[in-house]
mmCIF file of the N, C-alpha and C atoms, coordinates in Angstrom:
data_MODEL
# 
_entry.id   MODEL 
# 
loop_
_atom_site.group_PDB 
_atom_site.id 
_atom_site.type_symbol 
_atom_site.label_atom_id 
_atom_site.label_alt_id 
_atom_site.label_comp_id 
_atom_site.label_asym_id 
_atom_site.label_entity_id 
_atom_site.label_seq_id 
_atom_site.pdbx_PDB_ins_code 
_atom_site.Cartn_x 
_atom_site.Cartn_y 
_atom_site.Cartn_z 
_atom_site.occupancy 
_atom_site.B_iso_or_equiv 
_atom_site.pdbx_formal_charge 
_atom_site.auth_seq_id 
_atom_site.auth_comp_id 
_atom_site.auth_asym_id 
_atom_site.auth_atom_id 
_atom_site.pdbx_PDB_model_num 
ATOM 1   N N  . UNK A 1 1  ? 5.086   -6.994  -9.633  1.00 0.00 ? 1  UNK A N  1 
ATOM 2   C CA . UNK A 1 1  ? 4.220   -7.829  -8.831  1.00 0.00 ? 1  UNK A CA 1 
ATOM 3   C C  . UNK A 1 1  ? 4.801   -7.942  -7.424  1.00 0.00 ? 1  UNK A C  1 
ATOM 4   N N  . UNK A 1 2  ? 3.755   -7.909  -6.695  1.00 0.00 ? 2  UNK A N  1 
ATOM 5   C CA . UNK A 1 2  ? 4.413   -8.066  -4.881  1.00 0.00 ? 2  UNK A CA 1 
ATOM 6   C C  . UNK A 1 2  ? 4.325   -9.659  -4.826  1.00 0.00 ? 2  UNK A C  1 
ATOM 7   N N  . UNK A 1 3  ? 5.851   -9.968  -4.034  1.00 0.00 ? 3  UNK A N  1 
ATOM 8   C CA . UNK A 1 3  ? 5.988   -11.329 -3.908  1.00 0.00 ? 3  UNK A CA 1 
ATOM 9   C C  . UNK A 1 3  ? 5.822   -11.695 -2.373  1.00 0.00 ? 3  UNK A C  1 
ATOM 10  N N  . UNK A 1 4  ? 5.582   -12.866 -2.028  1.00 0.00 ? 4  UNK A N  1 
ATOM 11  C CA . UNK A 1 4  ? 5.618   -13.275 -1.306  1.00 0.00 ? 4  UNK A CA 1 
ATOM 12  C C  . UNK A 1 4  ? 5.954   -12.426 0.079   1.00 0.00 ? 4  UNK A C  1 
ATOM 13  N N  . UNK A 1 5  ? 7.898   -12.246 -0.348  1.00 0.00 ? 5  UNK A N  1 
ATOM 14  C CA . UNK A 1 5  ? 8.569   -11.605 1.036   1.00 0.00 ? 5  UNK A CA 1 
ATOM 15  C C  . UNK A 1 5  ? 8.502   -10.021 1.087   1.00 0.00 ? 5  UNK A C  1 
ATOM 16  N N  . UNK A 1 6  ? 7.957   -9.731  0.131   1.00 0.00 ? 6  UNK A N  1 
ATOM 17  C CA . UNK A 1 6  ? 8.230   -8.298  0.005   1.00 0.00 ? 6  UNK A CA 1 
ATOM 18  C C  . UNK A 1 6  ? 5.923   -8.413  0.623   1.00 0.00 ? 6  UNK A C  1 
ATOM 19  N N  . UNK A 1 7  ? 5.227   -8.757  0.394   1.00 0.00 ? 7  UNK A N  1 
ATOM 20  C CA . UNK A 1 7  ? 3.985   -8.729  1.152   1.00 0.00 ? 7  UNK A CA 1 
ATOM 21  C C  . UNK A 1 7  ? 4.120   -9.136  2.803   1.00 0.00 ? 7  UNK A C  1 
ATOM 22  N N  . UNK A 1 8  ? 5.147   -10.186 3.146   1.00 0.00 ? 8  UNK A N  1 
ATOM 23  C CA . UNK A 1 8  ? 5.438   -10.391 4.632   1.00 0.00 ? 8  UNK A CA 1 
ATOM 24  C C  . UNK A 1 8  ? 5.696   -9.061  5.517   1.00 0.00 ? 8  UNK A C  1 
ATOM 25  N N  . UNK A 1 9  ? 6.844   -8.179  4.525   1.00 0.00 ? 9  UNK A N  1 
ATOM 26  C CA . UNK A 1 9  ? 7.379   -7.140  5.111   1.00 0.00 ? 9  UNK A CA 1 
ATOM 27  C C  . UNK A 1 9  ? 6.408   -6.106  4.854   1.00 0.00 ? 9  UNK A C  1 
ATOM 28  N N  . UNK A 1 10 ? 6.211   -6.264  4.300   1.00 0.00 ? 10 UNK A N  1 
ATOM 29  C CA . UNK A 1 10 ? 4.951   -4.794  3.874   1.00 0.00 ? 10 UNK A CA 1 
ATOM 30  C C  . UNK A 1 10 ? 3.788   -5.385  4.987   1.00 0.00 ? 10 UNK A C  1 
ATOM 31  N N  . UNK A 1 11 ? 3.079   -6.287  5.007   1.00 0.00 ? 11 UNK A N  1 
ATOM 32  C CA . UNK A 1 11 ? 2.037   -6.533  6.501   1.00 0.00 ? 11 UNK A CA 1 
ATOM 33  C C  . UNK A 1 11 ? 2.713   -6.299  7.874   1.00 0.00 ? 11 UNK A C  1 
ATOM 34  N N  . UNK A 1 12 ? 3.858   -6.531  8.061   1.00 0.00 ? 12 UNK A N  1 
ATOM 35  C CA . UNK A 1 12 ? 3.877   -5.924  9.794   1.00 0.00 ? 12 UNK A CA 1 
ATOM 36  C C  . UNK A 1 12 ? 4.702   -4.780  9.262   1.00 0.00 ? 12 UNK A C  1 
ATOM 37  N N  . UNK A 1 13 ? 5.291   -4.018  8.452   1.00 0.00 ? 13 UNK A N  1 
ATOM 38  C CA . UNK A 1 13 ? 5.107   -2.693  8.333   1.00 0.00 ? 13 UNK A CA 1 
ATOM 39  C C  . UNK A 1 13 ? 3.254   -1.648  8.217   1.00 0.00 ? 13 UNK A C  1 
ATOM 40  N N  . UNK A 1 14 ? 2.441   -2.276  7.555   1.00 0.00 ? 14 UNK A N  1 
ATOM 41  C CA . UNK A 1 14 ? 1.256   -1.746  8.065   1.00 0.00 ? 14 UNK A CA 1 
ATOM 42  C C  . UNK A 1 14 ? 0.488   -2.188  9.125   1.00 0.00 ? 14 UNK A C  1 
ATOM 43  N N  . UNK A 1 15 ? 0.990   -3.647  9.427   1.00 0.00 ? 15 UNK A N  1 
ATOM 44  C CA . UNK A 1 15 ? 0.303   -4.061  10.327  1.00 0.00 ? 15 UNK A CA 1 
ATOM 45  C C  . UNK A 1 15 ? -1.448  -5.097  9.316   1.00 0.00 ? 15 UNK A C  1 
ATOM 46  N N  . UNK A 1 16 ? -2.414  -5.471  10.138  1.00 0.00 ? 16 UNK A N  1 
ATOM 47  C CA . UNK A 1 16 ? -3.404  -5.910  9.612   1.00 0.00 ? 16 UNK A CA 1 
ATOM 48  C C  . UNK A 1 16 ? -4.343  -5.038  8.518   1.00 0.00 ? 16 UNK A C  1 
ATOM 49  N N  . UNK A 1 17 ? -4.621  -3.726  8.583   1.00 0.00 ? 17 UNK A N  1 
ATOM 50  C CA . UNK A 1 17 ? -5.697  -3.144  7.821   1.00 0.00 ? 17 UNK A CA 1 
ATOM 51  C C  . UNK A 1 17 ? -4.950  -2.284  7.087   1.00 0.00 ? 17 UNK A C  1 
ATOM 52  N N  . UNK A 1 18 ? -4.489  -2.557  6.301   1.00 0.00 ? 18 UNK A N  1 
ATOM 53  C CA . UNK A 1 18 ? -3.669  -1.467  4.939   1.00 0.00 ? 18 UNK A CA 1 
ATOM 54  C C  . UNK A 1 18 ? -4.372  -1.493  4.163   1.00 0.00 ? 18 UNK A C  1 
ATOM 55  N N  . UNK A 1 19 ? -5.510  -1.727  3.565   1.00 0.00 ? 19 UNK A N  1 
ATOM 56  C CA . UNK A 1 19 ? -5.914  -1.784  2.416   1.00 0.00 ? 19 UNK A CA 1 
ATOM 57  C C  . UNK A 1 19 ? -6.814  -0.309  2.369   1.00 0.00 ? 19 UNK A C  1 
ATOM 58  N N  . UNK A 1 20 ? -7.406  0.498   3.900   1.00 0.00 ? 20 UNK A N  1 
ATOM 59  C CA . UNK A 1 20 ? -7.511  1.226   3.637   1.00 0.00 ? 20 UNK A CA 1 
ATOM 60  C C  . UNK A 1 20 ? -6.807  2.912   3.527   1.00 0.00 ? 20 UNK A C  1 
ATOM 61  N N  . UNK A 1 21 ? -5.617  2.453   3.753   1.00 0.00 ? 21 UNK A N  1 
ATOM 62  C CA . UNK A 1 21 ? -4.476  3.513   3.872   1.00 0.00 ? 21 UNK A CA 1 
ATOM 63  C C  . UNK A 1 21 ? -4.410  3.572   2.485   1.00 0.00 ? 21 UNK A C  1 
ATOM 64  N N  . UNK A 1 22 ? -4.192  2.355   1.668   1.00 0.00 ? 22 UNK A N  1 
ATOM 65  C CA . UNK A 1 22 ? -3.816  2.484   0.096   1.00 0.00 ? 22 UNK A CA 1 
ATOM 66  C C  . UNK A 1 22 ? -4.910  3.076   -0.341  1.00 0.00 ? 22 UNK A C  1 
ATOM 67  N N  . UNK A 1 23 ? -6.057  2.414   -0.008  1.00 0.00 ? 23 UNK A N  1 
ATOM 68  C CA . UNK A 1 23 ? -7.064  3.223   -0.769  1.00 0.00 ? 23 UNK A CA 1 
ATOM 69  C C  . UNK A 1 23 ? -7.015  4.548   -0.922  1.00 0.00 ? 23 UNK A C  1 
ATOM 70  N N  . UNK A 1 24 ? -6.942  5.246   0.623   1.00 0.00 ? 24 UNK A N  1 
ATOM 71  C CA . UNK A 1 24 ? -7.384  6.956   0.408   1.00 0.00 ? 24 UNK A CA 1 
ATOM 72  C C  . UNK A 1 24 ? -6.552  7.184   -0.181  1.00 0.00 ? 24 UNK A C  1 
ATOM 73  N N  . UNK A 1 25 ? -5.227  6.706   -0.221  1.00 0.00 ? 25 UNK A N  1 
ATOM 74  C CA . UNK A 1 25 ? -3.814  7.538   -1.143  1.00 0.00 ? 25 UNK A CA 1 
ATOM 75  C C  . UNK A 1 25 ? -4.433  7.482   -2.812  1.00 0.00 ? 25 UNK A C  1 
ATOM 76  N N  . UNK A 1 26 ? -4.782  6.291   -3.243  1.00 0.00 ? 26 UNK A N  1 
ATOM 77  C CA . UNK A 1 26 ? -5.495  5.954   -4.301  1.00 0.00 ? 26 UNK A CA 1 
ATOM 78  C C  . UNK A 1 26 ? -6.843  7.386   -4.560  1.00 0.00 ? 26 UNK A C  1 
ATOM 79  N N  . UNK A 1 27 ? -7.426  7.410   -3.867  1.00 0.00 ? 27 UNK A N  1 
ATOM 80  C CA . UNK A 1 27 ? -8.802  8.267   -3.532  1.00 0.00 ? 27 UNK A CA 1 
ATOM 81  C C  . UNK A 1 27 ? -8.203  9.489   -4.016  1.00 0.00 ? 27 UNK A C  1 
ATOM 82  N N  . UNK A 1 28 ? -7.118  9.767   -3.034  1.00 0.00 ? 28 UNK A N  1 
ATOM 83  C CA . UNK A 1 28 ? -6.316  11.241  -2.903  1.00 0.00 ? 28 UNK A CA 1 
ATOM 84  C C  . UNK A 1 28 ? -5.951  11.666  -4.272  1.00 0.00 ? 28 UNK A C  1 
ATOM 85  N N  . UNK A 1 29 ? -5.048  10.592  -4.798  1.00 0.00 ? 29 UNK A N  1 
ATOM 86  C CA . UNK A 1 29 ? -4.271  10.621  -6.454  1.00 0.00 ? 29 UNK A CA 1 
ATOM 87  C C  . UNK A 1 29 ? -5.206  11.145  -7.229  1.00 0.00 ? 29 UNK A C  1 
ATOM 88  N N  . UNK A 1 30 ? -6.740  10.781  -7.067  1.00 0.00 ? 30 UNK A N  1 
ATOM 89  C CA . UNK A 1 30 ? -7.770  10.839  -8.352  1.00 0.00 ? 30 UNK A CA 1 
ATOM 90  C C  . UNK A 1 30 ? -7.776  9.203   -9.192  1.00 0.00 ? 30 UNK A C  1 
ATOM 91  N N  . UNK A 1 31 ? -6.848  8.252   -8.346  1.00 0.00 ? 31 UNK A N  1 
ATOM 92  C CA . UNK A 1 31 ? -6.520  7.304   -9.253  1.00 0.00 ? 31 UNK A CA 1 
ATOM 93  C C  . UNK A 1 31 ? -7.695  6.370   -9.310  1.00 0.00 ? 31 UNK A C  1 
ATOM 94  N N  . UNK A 1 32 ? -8.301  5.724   -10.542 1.00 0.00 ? 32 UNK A N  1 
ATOM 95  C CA . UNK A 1 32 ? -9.303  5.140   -10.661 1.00 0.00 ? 32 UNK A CA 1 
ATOM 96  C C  . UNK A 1 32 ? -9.382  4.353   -11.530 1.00 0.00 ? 32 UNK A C  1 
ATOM 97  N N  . UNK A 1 33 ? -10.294 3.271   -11.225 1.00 0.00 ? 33 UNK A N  1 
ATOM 98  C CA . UNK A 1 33 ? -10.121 1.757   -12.059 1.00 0.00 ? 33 UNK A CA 1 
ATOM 99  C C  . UNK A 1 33 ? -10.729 2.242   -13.474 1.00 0.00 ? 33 UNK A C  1 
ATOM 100 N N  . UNK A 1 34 ? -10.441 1.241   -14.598 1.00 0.00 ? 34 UNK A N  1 
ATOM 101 C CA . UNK A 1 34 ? -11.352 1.522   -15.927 1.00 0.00 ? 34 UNK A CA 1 
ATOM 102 C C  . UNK A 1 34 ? -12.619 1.771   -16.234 1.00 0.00 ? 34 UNK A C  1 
ATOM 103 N N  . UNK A 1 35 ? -13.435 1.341   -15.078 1.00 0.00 ? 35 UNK A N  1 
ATOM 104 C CA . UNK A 1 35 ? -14.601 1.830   -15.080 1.00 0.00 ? 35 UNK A CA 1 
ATOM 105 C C  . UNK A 1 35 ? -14.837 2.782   -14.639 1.00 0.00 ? 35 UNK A C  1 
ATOM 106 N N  . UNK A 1 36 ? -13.987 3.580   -14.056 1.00 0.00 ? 36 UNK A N  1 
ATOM 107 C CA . UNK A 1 36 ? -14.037 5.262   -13.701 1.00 0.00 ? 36 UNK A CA 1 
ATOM 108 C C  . UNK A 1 36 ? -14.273 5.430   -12.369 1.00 0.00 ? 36 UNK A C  1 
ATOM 109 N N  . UNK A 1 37 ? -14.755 4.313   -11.318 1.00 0.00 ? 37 UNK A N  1 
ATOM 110 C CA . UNK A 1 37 ? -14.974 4.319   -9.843  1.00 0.00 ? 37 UNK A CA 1 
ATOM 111 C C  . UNK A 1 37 ? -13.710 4.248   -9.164  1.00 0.00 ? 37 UNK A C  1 
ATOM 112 N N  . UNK A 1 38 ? -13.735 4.593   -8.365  1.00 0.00 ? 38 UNK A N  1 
ATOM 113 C CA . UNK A 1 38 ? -12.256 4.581   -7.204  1.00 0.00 ? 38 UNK A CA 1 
ATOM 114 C C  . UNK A 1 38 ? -12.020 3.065   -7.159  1.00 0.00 ? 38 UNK A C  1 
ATOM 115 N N  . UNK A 1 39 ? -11.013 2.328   -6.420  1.00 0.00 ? 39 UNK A N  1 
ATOM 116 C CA . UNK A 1 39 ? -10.783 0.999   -6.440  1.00 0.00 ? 39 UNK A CA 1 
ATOM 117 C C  . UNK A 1 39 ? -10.754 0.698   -5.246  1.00 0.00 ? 39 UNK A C  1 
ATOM 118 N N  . UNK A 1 40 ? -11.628 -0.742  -5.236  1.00 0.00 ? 40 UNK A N  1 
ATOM 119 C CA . UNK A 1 40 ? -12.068 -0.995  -4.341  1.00 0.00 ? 40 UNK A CA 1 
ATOM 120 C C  . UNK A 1 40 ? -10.870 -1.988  -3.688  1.00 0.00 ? 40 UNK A C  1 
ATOM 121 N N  . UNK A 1 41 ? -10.877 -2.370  -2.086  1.00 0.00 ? 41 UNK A N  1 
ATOM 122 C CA . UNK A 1 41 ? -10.624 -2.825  -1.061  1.00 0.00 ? 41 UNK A CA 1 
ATOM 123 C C  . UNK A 1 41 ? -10.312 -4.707  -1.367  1.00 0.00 ? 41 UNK A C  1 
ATOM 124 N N  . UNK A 1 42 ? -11.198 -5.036  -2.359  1.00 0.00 ? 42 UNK A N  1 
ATOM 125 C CA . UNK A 1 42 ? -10.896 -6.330  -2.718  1.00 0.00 ? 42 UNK A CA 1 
ATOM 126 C C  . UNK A 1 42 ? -9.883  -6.509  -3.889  1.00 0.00 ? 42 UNK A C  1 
ATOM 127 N N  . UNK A 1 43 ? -9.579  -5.194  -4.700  1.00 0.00 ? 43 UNK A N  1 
ATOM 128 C CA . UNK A 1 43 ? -8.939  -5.317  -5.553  1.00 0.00 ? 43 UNK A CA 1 
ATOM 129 C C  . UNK A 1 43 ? -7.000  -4.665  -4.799  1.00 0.00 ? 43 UNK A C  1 
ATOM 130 N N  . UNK A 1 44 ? -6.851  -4.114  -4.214  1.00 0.00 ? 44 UNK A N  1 
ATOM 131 C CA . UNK A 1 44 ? -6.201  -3.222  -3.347  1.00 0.00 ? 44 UNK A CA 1 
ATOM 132 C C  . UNK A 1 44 ? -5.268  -5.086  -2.176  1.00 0.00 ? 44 UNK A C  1 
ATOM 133 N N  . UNK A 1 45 ? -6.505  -5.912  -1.891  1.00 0.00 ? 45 UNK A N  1 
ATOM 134 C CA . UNK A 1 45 ? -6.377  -6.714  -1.263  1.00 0.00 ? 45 UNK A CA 1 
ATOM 135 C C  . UNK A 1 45 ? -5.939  -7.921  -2.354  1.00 0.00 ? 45 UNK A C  1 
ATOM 136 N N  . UNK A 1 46 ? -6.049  -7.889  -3.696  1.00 0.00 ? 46 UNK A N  1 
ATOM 137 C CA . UNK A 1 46 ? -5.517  -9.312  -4.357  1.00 0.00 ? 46 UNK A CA 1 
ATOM 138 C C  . UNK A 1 46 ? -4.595  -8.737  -5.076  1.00 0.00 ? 46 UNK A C  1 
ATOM 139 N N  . UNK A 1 47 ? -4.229  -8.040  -5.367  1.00 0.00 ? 47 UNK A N  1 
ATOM 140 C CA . UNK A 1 47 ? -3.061  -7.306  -5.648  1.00 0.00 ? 47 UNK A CA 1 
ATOM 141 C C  . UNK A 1 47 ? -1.420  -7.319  -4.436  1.00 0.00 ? 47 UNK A C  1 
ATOM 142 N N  . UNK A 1 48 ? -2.410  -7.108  -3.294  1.00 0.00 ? 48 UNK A N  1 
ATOM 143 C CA . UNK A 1 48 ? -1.371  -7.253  -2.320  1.00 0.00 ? 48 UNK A CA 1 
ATOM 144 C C  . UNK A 1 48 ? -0.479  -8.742  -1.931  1.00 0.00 ? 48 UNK A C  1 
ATOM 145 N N  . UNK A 1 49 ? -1.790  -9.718  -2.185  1.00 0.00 ? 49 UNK A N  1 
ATOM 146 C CA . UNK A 1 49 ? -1.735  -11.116 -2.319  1.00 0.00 ? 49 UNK A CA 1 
ATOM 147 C C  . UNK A 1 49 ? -1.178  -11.634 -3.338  1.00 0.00 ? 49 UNK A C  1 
ATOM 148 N N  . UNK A 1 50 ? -0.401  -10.442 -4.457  1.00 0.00 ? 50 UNK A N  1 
ATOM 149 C CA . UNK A 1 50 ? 0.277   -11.415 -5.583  1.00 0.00 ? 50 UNK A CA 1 
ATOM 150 C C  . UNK A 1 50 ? -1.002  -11.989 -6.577  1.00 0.00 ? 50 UNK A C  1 
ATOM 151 N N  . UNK A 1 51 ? -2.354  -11.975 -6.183  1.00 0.00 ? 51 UNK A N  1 
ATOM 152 C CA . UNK A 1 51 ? -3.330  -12.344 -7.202  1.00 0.00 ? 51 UNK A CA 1 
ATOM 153 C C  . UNK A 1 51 ? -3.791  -12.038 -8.436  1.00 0.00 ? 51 UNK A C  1 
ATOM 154 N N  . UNK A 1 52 ? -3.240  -10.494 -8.849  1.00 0.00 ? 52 UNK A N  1 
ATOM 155 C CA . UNK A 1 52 ? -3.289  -9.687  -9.900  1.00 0.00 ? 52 UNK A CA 1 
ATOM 156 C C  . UNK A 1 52 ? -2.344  -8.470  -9.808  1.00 0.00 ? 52 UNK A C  1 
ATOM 157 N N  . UNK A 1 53 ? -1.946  -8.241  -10.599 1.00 0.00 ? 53 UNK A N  1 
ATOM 158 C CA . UNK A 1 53 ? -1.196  -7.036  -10.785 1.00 0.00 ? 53 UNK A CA 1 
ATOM 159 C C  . UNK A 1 53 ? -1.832  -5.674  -11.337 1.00 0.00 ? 53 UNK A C  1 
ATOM 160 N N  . UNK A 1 54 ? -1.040  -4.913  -10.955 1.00 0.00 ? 54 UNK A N  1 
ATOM 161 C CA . UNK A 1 54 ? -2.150  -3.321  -11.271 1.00 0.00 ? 54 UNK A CA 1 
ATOM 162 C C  . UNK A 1 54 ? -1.299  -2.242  -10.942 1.00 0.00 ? 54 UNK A C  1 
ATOM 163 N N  . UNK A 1 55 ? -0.704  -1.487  -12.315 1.00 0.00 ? 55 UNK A N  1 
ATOM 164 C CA . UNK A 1 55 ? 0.567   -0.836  -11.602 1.00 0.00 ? 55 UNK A CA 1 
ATOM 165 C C  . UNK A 1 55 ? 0.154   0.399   -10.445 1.00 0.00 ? 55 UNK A C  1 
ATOM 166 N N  . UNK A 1 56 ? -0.782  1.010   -10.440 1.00 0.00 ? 56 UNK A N  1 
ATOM 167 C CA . UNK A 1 56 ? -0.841  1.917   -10.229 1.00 0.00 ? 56 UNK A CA 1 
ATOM 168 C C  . UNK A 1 56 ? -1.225  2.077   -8.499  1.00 0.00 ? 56 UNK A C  1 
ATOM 169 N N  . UNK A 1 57 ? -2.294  0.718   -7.833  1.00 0.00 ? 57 UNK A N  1 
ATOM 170 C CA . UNK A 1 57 ? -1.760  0.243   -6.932  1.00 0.00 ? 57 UNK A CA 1 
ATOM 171 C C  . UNK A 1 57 ? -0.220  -0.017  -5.879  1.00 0.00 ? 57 UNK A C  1 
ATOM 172 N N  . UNK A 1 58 ? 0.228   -0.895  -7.091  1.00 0.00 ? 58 UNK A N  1 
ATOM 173 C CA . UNK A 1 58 ? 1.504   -1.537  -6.556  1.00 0.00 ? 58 UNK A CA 1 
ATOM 174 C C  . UNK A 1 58 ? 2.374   -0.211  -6.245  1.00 0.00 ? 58 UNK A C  1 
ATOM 175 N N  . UNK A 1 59 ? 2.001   0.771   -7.172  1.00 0.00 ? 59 UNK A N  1 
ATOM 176 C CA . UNK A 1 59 ? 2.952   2.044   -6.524  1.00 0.00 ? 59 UNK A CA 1 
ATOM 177 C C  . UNK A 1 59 ? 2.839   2.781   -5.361  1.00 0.00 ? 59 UNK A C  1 
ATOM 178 N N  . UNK A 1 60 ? 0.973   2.871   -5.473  1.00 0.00 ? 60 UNK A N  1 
ATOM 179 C CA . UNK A 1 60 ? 0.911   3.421   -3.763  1.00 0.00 ? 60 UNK A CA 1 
ATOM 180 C C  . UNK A 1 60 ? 0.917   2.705   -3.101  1.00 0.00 ? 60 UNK A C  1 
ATOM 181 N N  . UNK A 1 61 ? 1.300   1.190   -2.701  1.00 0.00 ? 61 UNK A N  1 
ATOM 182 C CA . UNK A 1 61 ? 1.314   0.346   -1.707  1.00 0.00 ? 61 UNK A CA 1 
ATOM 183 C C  . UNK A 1 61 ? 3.046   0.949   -1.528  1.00 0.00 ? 61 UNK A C  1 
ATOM 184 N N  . UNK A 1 62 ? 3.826   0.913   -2.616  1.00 0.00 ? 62 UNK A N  1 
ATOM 185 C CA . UNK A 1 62 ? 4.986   1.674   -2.243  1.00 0.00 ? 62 UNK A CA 1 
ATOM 186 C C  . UNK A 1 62 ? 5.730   2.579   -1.904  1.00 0.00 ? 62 UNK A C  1 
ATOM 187 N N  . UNK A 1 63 ? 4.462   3.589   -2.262  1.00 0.00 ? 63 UNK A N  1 
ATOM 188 C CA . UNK A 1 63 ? 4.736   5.191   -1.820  1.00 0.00 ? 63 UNK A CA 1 
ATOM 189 C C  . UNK A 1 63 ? 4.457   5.048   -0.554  1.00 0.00 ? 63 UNK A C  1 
ATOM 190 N N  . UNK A 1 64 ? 3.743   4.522   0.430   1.00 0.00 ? 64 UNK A N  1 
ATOM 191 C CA . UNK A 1 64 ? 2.918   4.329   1.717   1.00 0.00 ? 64 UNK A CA 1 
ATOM 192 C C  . UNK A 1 64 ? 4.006   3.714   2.538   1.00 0.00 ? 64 UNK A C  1 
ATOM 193 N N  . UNK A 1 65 ? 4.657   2.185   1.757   1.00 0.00 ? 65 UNK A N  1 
ATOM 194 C CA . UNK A 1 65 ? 5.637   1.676   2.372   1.00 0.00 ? 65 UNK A CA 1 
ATOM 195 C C  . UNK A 1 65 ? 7.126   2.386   3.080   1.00 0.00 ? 65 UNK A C  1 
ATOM 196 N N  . UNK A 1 66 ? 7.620   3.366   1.508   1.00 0.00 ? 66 UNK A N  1 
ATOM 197 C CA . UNK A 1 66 ? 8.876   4.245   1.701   1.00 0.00 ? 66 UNK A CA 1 
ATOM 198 C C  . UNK A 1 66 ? 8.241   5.052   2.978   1.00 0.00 ? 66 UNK A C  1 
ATOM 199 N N  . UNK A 1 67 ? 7.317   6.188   3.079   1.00 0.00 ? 67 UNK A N  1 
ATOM 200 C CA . UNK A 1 67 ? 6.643   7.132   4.035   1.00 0.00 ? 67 UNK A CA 1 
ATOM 201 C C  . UNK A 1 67 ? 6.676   6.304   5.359   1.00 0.00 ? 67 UNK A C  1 
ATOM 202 N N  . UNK A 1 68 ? 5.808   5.127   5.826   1.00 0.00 ? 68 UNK A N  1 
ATOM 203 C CA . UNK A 1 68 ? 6.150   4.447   6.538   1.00 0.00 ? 68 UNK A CA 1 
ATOM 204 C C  . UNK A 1 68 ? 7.376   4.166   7.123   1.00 0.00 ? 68 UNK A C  1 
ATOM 205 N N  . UNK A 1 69 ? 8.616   3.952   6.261   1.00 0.00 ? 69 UNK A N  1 
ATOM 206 C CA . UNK A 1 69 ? 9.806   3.790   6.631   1.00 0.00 ? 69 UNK A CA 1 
ATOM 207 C C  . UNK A 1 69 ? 10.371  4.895   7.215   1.00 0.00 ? 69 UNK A C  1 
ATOM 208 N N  . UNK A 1 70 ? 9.941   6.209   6.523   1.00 0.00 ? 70 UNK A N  1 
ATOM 209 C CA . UNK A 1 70 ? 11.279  7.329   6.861   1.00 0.00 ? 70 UNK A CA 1 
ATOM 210 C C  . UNK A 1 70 ? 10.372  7.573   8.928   1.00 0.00 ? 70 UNK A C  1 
ATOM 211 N N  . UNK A 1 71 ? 8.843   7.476   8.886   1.00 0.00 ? 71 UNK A N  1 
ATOM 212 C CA . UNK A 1 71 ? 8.333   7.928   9.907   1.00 0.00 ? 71 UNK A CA 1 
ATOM 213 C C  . UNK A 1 71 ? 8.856   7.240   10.953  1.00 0.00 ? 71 UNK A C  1 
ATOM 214 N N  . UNK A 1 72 ? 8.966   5.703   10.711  1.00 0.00 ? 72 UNK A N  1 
ATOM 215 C CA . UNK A 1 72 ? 9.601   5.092   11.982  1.00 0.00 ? 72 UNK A CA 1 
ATOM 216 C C  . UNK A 1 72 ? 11.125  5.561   12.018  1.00 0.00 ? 72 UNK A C  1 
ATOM 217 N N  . UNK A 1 73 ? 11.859  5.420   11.206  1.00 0.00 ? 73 UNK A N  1 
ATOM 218 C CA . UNK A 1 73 ? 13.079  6.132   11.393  1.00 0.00 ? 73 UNK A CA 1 
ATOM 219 C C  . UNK A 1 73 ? 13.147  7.128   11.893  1.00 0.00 ? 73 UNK A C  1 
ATOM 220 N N  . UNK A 1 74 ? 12.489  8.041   11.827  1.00 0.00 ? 74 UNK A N  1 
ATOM 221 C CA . UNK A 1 74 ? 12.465  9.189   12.937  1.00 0.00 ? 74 UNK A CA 1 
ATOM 222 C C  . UNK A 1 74 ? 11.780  9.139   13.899  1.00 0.00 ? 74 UNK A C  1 
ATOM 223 N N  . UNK A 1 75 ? 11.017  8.730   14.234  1.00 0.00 ? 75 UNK A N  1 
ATOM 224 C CA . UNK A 1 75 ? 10.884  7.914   15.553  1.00 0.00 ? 75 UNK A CA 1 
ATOM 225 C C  . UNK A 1 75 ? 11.869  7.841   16.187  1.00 0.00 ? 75 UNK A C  1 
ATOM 226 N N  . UNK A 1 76 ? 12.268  6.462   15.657  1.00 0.00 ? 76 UNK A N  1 
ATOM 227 C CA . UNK A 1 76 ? 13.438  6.058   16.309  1.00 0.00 ? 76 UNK A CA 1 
ATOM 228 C C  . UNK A 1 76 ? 14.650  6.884   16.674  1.00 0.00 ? 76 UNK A C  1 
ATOM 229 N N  . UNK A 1 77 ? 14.817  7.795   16.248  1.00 0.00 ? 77 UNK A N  1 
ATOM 230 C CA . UNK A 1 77 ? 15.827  9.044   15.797  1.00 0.00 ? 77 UNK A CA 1 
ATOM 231 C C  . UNK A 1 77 ? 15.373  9.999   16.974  1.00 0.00 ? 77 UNK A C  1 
ATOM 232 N N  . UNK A 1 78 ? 14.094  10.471  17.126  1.00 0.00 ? 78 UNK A N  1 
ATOM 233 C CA . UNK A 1 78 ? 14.043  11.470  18.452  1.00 0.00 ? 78 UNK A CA 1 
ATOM 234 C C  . UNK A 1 78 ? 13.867  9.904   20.044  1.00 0.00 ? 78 UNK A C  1 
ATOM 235 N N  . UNK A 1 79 ? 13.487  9.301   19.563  1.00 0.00 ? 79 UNK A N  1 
ATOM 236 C CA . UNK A 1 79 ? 13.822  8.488   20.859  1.00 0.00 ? 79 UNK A CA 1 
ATOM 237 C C  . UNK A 1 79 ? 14.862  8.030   21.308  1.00 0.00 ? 79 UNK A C  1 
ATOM 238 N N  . UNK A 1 80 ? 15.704  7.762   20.471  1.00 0.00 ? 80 UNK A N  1 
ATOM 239 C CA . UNK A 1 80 ? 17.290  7.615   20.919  1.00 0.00 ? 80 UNK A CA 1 
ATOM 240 C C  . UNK A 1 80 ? 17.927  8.738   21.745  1.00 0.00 ? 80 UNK A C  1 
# 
């Protein structure tokens, strides 16, 4: 489950609109809710909020997060 500080850091690492970054990664995977439709933006969004859990989410919010990390690091790395 995403807590509290670990959702603080994960929002100004994506900034305001992540829910549709997770999605396409979600989209991309083939990954899809029990009813067989892709997952939607409100579910992507209470998940992020600690409101429900859903592993398969919580992983691409983390796969997105790590990727995120290494990109600014190199960033930072040719700008130095």
């Amino acid at each position: 489950m995403i807590t509290t500080q670990d959702k603080a850091k994960i929002k100004a690492l994506f900034g305001g609109r992540y829910s549709r970054e997770i999605k396409d990664l979600l989209d991309k995977k083939g990954l899809k809710n029990k009813d067989g439709n892709f997952h939607s933006s409100i579910m992507i969004r209470s998940v992020m909020n600690g409101l429900k859990r859903h592993h398969d989410i919580e992983t691409a919010i983390f796969e997105l997060v790590e990727e995120k990390q290494q990109l600014k690091k190199a960033r930072q790395k040719i700008l130095k």
